[in-house]
C-alpha positions as CSV (number, residue, x, y, z in Angstrom):
1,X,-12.8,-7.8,14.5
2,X,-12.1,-10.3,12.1
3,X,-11.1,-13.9,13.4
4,X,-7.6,-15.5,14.0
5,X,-6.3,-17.0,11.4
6,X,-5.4,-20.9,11.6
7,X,-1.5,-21.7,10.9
8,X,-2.5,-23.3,7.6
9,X,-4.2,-20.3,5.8
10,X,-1.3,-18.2,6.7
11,X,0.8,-18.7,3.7
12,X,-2.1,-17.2,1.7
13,X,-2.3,-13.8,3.3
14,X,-1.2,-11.3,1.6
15,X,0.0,-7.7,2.8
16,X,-0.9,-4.0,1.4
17,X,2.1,-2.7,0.9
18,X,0.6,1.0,2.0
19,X,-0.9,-0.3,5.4
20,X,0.5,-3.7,5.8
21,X,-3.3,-5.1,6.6
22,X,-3.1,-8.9,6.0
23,X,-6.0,-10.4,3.6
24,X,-6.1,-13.1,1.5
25,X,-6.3,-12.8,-2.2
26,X,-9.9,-13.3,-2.8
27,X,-10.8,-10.8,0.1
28,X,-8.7,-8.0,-1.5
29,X,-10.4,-9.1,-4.9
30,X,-14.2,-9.1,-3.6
31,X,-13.6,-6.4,-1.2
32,X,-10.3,-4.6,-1.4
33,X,-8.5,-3.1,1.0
34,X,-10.5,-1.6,4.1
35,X,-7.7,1.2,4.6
36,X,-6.4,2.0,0.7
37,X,-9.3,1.1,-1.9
38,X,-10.2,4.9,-2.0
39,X,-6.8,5.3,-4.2
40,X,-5.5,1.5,-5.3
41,X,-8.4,0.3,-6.9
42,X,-7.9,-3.4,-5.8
43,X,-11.2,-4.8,-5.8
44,X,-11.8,-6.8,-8.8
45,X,-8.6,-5.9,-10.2
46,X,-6.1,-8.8,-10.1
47,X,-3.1,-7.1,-12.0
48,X,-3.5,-3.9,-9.1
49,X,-3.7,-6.5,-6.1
50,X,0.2,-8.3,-7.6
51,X,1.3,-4.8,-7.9
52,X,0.3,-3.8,-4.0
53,X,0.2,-6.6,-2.0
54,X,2.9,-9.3,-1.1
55,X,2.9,-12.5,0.1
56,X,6.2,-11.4,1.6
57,X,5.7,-10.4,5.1
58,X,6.3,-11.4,8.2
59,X,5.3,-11.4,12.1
60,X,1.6,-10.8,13.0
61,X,0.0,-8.3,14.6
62,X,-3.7,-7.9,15.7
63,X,-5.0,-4.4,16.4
64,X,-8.0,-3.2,18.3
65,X,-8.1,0.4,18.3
66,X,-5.3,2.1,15.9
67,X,-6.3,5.4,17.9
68,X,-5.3,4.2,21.5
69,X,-2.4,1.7,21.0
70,X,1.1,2.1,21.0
71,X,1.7,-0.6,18.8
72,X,-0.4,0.7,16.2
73,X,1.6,4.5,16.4
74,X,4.7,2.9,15.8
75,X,3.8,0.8,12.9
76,X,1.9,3.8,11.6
77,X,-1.6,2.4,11.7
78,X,-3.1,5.2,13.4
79,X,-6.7,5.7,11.9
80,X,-7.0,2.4,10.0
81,X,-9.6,-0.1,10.5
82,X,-8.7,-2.8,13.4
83,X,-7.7,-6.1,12.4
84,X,-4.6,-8.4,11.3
85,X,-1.4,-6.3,10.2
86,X,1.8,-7.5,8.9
87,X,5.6,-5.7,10.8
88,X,7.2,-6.0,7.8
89,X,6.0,-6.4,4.0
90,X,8.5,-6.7,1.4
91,X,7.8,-5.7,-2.1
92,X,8.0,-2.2,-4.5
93,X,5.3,0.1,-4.2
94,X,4.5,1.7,-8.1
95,X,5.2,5.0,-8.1
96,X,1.7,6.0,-9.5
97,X,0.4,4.5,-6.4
98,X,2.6,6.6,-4.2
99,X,1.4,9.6,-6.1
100,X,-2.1,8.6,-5.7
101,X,-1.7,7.9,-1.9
102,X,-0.2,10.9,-1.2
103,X,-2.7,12.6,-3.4
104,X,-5.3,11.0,-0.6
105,X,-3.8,12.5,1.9
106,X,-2.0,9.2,3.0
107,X,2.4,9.5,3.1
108,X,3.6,6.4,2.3
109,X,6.4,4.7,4.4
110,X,7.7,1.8,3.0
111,X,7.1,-1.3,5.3
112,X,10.3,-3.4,4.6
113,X,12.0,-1.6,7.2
114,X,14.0,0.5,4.7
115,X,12.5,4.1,6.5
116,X,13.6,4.5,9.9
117,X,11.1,2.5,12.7
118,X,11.8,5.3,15.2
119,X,7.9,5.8,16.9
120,X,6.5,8.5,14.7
121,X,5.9,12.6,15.8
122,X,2.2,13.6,15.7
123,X,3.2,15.4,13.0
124,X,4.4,12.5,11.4
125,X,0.9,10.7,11.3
């Protein structure tokens, strides 16, 4: 699991606005995002990690198994990788991305609070 992160770094995280995980720029540049790469293309690609991420967020949240907690079912992190996520992250997701998500297999719930927090159905997930 990755480390805590010390007060002073936190105002460089940055949030995937598909799964909220927090990063900092040069980790979603050398290694993308753990959850989304498969369809955002981040790594490498600074334009694509401006257009995703956002160093809008706010309120932590460390998760250790996205299977078993309810923390992670009702901020829709079921089946993503365990480590730092963001509650909220503001920003606009580009509708090509959204396409591509879906495309994946992934729906895409905005994470500025816009969509409805009620705890997700299984269907839902």
């Amino acid at each position: 699991m990755e480390a805590a992160i010390p007060t002073s770094q936190q105002r460089h995280m940055r949030a995937c606005m598909v799964c909220s995980i927090l990063r900092t720029q040069a980790q979603f540049l050398t290694e993308g995002c753990p959850n989304c790469e498969a369809f955002m293309g981040l790594m490498g690609n600074r334009d694509q990690i401006e257009d995703c991420t956002s160093q809008v967020w706010d309120s932590m949240l460390t998760v250790s198994n996205t299977s078993r907690s309810w923390v992670a079912r009702s901020q829709r992190l079921t089946g993503y990788v365990r480590g730092l996520y963001a509650m909220t992250v503001e920003g606009v997701l580009p509708e090509d991305v959204i396409a591509a998500a879906e495309s994946h297999g992934v729906q895409y719930f905005p994470r500025d609070g816009s969509v409805s927090e009620a705890l997700p159905t299984d269907g839902q997930m």
